[in-house]
Rosetta silent file (secondary structure, phi, psi, omega in degrees, C-alpha in Angstrom):
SEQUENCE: XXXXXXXXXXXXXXXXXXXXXXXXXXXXXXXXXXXXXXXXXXXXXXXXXXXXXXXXXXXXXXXXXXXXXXXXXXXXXXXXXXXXXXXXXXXX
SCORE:     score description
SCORE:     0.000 S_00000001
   1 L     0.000  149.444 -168.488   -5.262  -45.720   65.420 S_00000001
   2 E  -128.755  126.827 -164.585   -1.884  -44.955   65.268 S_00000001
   3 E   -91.530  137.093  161.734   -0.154  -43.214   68.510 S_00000001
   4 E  -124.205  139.983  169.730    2.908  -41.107   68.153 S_00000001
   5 E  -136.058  153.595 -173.197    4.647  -39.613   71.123 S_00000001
   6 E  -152.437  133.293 -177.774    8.251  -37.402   71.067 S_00000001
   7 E   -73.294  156.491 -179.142    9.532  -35.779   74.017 S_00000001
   8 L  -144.824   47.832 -166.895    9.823  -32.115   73.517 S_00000001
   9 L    32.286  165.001 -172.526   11.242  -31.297   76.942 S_00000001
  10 L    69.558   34.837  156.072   10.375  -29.970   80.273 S_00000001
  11 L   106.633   -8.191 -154.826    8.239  -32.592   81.026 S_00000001
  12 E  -119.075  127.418  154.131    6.277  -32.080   77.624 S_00000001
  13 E  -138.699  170.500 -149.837    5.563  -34.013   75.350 S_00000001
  14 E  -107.214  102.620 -158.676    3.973  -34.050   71.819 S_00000001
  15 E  -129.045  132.202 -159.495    1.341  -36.905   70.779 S_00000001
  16 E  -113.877 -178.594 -161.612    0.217  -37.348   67.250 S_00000001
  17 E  -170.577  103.507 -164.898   -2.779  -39.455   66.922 S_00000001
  18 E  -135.328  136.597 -161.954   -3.822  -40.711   63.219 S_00000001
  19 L  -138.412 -152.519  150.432   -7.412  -41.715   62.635 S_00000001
  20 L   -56.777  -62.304  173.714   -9.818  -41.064   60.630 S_00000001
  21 L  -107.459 -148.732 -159.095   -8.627  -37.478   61.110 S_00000001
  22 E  -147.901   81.695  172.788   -4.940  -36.439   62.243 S_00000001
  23 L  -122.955  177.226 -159.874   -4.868  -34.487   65.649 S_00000001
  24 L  -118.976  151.535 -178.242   -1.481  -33.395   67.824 S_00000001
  25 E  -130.251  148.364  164.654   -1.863  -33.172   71.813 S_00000001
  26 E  -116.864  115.349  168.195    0.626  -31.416   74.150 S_00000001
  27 E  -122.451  135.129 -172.524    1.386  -33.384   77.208 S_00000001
  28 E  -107.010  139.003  176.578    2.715  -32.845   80.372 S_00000001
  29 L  -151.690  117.937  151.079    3.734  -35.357   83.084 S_00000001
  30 L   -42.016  125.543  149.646    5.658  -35.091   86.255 S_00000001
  31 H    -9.333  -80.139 -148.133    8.504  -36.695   87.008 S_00000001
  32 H   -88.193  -77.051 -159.073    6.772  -37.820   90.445 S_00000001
  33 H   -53.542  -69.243 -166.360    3.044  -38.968   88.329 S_00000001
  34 H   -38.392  -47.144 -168.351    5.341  -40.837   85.979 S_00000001
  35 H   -84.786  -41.765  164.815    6.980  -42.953   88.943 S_00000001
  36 H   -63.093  -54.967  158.332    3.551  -43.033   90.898 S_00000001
  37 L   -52.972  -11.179 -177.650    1.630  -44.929   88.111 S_00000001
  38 L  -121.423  -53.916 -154.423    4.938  -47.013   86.883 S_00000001
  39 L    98.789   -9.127 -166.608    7.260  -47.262   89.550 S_00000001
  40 L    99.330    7.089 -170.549    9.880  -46.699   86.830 S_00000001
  41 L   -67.165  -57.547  178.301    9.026  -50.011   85.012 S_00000001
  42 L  -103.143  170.354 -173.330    8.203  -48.063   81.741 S_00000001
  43 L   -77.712  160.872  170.978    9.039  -45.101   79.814 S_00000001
  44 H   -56.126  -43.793 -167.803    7.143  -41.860   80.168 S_00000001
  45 H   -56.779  -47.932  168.142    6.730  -42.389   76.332 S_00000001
  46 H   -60.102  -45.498  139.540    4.694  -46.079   76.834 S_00000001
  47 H   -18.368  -75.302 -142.210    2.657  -44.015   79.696 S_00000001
  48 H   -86.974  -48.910  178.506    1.588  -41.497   77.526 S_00000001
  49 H   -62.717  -42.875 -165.467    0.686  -44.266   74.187 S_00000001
  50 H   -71.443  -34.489  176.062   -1.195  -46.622   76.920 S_00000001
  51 H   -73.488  -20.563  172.431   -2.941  -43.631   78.301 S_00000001
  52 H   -80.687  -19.227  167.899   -3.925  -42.700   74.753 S_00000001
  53 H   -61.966  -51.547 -158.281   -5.248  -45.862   74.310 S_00000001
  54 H   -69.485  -43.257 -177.758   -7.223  -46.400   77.761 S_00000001
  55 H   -57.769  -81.518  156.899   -8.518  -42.514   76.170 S_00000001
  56 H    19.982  -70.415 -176.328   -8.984  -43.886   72.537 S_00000001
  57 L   -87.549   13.042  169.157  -11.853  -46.495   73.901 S_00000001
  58 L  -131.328   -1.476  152.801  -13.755  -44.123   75.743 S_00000001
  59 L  -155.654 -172.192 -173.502  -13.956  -40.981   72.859 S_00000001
  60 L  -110.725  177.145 -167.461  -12.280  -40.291   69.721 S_00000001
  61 L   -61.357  -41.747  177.607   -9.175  -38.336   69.255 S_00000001
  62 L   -58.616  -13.189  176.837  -11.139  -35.170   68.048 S_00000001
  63 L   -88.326  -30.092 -167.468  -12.754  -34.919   72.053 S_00000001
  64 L   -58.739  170.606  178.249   -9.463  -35.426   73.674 S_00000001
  65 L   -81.560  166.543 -167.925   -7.996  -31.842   74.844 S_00000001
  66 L   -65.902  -38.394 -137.977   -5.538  -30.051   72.731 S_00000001
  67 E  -123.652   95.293  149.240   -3.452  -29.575   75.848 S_00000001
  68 E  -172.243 -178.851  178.010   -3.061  -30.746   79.642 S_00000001
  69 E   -66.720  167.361  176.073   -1.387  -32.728   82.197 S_00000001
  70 L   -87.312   -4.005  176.292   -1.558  -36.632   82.243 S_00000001
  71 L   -99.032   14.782  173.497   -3.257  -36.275   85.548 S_00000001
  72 L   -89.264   -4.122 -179.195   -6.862  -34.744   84.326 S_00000001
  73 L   -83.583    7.032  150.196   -7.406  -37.993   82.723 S_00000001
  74 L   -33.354  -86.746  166.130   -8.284  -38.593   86.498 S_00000001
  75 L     9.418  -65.699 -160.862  -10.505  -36.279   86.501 S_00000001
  76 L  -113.988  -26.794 -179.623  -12.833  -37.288   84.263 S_00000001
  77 L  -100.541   37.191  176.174  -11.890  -41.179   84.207 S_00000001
  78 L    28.239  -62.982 -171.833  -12.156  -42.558   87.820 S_00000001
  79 L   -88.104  -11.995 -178.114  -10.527  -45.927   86.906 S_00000001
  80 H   -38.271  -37.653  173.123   -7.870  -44.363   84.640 S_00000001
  81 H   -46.964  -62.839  176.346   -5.423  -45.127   87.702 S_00000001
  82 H  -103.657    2.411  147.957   -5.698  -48.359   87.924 S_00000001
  83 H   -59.952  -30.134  173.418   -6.519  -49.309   84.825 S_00000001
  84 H   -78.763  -16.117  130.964   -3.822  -48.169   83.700 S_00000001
  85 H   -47.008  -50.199  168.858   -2.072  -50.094   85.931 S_00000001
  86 H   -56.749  -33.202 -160.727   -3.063  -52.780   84.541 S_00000001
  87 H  -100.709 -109.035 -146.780   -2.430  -51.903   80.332 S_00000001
  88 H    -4.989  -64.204 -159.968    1.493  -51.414   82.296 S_00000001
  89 H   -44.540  -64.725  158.240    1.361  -54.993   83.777 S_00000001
  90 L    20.954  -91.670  177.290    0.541  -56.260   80.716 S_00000001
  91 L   -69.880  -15.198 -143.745    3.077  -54.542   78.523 S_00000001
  92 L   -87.756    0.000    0.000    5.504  -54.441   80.931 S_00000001
């Protein structure tokens, strides 16, 4: 899979996703989320690809939502927090 992400301002940004098929996501992230999960180590953009990953290995790109904040992956993931911690340390 191949992750693309391009800020498109106001917090938004636009993640391309090429697969098997080819779908586009609108994402939003806070300022304040971005710095609680990094601390500032990484870019929002390396957030948003690592979180597409951690997403990636638990459905395919055609389930994720068209649309939403980076914090509903919460939601629905439990461990997304600190896992995702973790894919940072990593990369970081």
């Amino acid at each position: 899979m191949n992750i693309r992400v391009e800020s498109s301002g106001n917090d938004t940004f636009e993640v391309t996703v090429e697969g098997d098929s080819i779908t586009r996501h609108t994402v939003t992230v806070t300022p304040e989320y971005w710095h609680k999960l990094t601390a500032g180590r990484v870019s929002i953009e390396t957030l948003i690809e690592k979180s597409f990953e951690f997403l990636l290995e638990r459905e395919s790109n055609t389930s994720i939502l068209a649309s939403f904040d980076l914090q509903v992956i919460q939601r629905y993931f439990p461990e997304y927090q600190q896992s995702i911690g973790k894919r940072l340390s990593l990369s970081a």
